[in-house]
C-alpha positions in Angstrom: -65.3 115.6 24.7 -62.4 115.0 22.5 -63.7 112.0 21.1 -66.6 111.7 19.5 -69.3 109.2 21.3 -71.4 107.1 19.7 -74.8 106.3 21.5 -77.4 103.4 20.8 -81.2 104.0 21.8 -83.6 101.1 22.2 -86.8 103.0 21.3 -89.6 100.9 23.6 -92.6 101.8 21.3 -93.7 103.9 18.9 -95.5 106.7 21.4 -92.0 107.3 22.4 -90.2 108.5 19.6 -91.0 112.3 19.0 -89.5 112.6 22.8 -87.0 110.5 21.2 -85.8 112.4 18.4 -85.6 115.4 20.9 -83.0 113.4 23.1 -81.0 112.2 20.1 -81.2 115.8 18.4 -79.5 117.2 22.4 -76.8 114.3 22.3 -75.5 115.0 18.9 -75.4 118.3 19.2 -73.9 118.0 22.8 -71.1 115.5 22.4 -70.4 115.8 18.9 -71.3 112.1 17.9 -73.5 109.8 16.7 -76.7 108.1 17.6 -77.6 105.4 16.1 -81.8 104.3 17.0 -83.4 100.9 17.1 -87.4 101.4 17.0 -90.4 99.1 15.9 -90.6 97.6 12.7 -86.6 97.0 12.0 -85.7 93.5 11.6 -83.2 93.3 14.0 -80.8 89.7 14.6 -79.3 89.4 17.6 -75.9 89.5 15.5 -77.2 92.6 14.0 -77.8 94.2 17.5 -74.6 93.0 18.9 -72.9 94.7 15.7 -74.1 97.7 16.0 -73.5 97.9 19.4 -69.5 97.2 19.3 -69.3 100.7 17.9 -71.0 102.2 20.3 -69.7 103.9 23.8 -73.4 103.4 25.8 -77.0 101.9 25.4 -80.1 103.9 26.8 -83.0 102.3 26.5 -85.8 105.1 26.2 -89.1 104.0 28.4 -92.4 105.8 27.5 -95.7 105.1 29.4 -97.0 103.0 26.9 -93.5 100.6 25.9 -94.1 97.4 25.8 -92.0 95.1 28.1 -93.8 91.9 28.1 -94.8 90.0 25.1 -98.8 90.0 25.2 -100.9 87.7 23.1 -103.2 90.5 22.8 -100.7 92.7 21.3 -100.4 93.2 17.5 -97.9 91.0 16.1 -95.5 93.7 14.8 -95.2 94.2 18.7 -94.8 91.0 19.7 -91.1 90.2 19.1 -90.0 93.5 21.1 -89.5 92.7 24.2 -87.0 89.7 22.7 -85.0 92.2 20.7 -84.6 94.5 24.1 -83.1 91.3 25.6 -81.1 91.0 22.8 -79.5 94.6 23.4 -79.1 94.5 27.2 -77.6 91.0 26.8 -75.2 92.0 24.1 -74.3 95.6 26.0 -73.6 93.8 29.2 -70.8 91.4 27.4 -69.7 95.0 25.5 -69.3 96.2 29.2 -71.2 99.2 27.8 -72.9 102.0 29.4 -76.4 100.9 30.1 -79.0 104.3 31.2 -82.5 103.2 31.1 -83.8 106.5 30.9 -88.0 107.3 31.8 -90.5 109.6 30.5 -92.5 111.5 32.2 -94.8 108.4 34.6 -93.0 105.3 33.0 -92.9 102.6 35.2 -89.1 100.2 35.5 -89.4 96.7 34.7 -90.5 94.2 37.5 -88.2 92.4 38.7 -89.2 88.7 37.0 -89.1 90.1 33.6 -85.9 88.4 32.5 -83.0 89.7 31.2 -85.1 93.2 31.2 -84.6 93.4 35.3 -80.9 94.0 34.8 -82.2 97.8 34.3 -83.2 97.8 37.7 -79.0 97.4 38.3 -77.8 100.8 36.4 -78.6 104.7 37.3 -81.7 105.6 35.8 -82.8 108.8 34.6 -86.6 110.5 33.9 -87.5 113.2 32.1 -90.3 115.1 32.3 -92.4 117.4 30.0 -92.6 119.8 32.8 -89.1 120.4 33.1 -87.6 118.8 30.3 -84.6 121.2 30.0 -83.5 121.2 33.5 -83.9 116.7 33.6 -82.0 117.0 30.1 -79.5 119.0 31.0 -78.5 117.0 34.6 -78.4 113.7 32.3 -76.7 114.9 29.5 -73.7 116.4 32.3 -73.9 113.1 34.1 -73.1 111.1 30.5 -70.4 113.1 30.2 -69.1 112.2 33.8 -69.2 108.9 32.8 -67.6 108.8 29.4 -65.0 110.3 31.1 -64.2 108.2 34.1 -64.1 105.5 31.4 -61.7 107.0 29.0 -59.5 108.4 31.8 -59.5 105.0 33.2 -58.8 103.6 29.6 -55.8 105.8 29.2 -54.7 105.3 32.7 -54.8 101.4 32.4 -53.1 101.3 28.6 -50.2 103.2 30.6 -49.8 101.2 33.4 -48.1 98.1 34.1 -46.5 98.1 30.5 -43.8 95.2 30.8 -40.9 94.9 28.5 -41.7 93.0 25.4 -39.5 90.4 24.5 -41.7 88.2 22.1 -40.6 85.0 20.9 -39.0 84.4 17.7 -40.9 83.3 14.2 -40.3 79.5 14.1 -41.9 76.8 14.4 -44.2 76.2 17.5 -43.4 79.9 18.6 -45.9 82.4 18.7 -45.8 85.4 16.4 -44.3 88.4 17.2 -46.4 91.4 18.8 -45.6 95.0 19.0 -45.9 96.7 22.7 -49.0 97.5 24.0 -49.7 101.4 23.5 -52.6 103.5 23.0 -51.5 103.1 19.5 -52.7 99.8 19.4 -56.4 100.5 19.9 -58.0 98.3 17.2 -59.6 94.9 17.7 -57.8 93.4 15.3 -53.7 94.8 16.7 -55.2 93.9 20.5 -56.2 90.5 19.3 -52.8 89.9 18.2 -51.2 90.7 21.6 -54.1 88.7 23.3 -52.8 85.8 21.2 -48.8 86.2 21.8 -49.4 86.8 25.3 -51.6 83.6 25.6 -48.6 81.9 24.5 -45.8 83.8 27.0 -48.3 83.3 29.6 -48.4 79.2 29.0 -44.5 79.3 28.5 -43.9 81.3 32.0 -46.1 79.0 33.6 -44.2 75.8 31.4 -41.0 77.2 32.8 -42.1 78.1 36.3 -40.6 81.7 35.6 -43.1 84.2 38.0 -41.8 87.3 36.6 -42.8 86.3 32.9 -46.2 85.1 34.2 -46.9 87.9 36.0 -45.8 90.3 33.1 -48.0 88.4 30.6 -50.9 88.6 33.1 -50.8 92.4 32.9 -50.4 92.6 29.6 -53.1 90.5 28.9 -55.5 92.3 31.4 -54.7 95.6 29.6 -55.4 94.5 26.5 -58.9 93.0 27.1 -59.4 96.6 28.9 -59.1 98.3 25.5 -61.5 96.1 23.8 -64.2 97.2 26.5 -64.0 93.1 27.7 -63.6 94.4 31.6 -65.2 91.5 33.1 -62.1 89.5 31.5 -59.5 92.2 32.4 -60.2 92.7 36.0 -59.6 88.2 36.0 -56.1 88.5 35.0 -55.7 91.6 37.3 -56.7 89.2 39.9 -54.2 86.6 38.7 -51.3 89.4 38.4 -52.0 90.8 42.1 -51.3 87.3 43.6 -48.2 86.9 42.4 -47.1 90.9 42.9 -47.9 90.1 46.1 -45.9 86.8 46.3 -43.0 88.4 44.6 -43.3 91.5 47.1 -43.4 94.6 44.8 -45.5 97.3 46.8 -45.3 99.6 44.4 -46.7 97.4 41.5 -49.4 95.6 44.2 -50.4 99.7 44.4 -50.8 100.3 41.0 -52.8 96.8 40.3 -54.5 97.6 42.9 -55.9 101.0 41.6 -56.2 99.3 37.6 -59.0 96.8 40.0 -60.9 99.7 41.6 -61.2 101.2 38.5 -62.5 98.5 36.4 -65.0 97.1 38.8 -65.9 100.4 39.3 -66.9 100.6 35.5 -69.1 97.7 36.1 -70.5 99.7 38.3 -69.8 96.8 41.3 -69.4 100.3 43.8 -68.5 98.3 47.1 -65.9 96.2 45.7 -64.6 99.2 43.9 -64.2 101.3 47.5 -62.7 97.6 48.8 -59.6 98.1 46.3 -58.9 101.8 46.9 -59.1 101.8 50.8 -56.9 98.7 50.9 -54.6 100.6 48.0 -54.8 103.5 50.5 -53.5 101.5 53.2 -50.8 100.2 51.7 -49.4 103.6 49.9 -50.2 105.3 53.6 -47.8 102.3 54.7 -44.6 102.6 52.5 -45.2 106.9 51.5 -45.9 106.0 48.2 -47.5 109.6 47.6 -48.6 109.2 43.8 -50.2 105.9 44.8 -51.8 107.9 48.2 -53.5 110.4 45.8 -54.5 107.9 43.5 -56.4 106.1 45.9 -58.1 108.7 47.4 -59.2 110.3 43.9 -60.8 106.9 43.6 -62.5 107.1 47.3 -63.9 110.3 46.4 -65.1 108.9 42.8 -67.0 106.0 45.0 -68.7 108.4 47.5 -70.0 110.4 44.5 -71.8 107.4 43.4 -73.1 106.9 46.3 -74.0 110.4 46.6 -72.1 111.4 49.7 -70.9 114.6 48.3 -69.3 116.2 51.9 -67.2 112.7 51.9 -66.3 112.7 48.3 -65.0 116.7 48.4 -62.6 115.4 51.5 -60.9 112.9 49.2 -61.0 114.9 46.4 -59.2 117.8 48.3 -56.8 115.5 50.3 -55.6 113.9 46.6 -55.6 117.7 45.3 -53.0 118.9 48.2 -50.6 115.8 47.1 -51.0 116.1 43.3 -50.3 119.7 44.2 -46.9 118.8 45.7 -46.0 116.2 43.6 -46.6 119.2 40.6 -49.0 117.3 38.4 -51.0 120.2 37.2 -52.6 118.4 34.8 -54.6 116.3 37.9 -54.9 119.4 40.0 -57.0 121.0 37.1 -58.8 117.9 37.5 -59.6 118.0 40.7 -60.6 122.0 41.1 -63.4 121.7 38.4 -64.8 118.1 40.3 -64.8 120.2 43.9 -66.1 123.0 42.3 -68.7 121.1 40.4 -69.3 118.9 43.4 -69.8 121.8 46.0 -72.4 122.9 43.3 -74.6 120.1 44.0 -74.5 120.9 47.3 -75.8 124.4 46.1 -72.4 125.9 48.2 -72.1 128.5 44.8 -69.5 130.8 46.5 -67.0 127.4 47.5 -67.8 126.2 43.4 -66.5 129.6 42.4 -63.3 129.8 44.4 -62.7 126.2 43.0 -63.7 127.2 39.6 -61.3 130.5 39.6 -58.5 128.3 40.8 -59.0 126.0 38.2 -59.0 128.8 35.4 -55.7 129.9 36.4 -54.6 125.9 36.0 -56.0 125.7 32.6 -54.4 129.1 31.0 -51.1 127.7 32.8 -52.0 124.5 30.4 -53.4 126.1 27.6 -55.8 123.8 27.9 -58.5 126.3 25.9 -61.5 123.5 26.0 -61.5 123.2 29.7 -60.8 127.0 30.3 -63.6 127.7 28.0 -65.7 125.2 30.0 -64.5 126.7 33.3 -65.8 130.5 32.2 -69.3 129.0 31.4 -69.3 127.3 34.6 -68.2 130.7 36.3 -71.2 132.4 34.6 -73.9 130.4 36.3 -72.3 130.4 39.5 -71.9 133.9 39.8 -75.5 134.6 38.7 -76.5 132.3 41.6 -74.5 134.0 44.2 -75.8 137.3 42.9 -72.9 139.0 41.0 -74.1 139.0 37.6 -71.5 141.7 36.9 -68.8 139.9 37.3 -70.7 136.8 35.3 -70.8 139.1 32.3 -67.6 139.7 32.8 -66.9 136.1 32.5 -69.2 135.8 29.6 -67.9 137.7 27.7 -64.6 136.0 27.7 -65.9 132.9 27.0 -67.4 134.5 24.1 -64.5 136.2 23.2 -61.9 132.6 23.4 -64.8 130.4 21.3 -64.7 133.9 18.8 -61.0 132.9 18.5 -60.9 129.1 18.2 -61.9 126.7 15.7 -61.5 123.3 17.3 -64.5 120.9 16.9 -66.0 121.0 19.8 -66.4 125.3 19.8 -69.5 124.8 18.4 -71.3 122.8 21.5 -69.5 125.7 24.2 -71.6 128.1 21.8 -74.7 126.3 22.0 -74.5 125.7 26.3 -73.9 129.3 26.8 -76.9 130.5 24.1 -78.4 128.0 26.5 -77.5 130.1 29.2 -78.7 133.2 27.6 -82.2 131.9 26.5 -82.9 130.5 30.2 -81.6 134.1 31.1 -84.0 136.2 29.2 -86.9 134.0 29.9 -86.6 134.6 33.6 
């Protein structure tokens, strides 16, 4: 990933943290980052906890057989205040609108469901990893992470593009608000988006003051983006809500698609799947309606985003491929790359090996077109392990060997993880 993630781990009890360390150890190593680890015995504030984890892109709470979820009167009083400083996390990751994995080891049993604030586990995609096939369980949830770091940050990018009215702040005097500078992915610390959140506070009260629907509606946007970049989504999606009404009052289709989309993603991020697919099919509709083709694609790249959640891989591949044929005519190669490696890597799931290498080879072609070196690198390795399962391990050497051969030639950050995945490869290889 391009850049670098920052995990926090709730460490449930102390039996758990030599499986611990081996999790941390894979992360760093995978995505480059930093994990930062709460255990027993720290003397955690809530303020602490909520500190820490504004810095951090996800929280996975690590559940061994033996954690302690339930304060006990029989426990030993270094033990007692856990299951209150797990609240404490979940509580403050939820307001973050962080990635929350509880992830199981080995026979681990979830939470019940009256055990307070702990039962909002039961909500997110869980994960378990077992000593008898640790690499294969750690590999699937280190690849799933990264799915959903990047849905985030593409969504992230996608929503500080959008929408982007023209600025025209008030003037320094008194009883006007200050002056704020657009609202870019320049502008991605707290303390710049807090400034926008407070000029826009004040256009949006003006607009509303002056009856002026345009200004309001602009404000609302900008508002909503903003609260996006600070990870506040719950926030966000309210003024998107706000903006749509009057979009659709004011009769821009185009806009209404667009708003539209920014709602399916964001609820999607919350993870609130139904209401997700709600936005993109009636975003669909509407697109469909007025031949709005970027908006068309859009909408069913979402669709096929919502069936992969709900693991209805045959549906999802239909999106994904209808949105591939339109971002294909409308020459956005950059999508189409996209696309080709989420078929491909979705058509593996289905263990169909010889449809995830035709996908795979298109998308390798797409990426040297870019120069995107990263994802072509990425593609070859994926191209390896598909051809070994459809039983051409010549032509996977072949592959190989160019992968080895672009990482010899780079020196970008991130060379060093491609190096360690396809050793990976090699080791599981040879062991066979």
């Amino acid at each position: 990933m391009q850049t670098m993630q920052t995990f926090y781990f709730s460490l449930c009890s102390a039996d758990s943290k030599p499986q611990a360390d081996k999790i941390i150890a894979a992360c760093e190593s995978y995505f480059e980052g930093e994990c930062i680890l709460a255990e027993q015995g720290e003397n955690l504030t809530p303020e602490i906890i909520s500190e820490n984890l504004t810095e951090c892109d996800a929280l996975i709470v690590v559940i061994g057989k033996e954690s302690i979820l339930l304060p006990s009167s029989a426990s030993p009083v270094r033990e007692q205040w856990l299951p209150e400083r797990i609240r404490w996390e979940i509580i403050s990751a939820i307001n973050l609108d962080l990635l929350i994995i509880p992830l199981f080891l080995n026979q681990a049993m979830a939470p019940g469901k009256k055990q307070g604030a702990l039962k909002q586990l039961l909500k997110y995609k869980s994960y378990r990893l077992r000593d008898a096939s640790w690499d294969e369980d750690l590999h699937q949830f280190l690849d799933d992470i990264e799915c959903e770091m990047e849905f985030k940050k593409e969504v992230a990018r996608k929503l500080a593009l959008s929408n982007r009215p023209d600025y025209r702040p008030p003037a320094e005097s008194d009883g006007q608000a200050p002056r704020s500078a657009p609202l870019s992915l320049g502008h991605s610390k707290a303390y710049e988006l807090n400034q926008i959140i407070d000029t826009e506070r004040f256009n949006l009260e003006e607009a509303r003051r002056e009856g002026n629907r345009v200004s309001e509606k602009n404000a609302l946007s900008a508002l909503a983006l903003a609260f996006t970049r600070l990870q506040q989504t719950r926030r966000a999606i309210q003024f998107f809500q706000e903006q749509l009404e009057i979009v659709r009052e004011l009769g821009e289709a185009e806009e209404e698609c667009d708003v539209l989309a920014n709602l399916g993603d964001a609820l999607a991020i919350l993870g609130n799947i139904e209401l997700a697919k709600s936005y993109y099919q009636e975003q669909l509709m509407l697109a469909e309606s007025r031949n709005f083709r970027r908006f068309v694609a859009s909408a069913l790249n979402g669709l096929g985003f919502v069936h992969v959640k709900q693991n209805k891989i045959q549906q999802a591949i239909k999106c994904y491929l209808q949105a591939l044929e339109i971002y294909r005519e409308l020459e956005n190669n950059d999508k189409e790359l996209e696309l080709l490696v989420g078929i491909g890597l979705n058509y593996q799931k289905l263990g169909d090996y010889q449809q995830t290498v035709d996908c795979l080879e298109q998308a390798l072609e797409t990426s040297k077109y870019l120069e995107n070196r990263r994802e072509e690198t990425s593609i070859l390795i994926d191209l390896v392990e598909a051809n070994y399962h459809i039983g051409k391990p010549d032509r996977a050497h072949s592959f190989l060997l160019k992968a080895e051969q672009l990482l010899n030639d780079l020196e970008e950050p991130w060379v060093q993880s491609q190096r360690k995945r396809l050793q990976a490869f090699r080791d599981k290889q040879n062991s066979q």
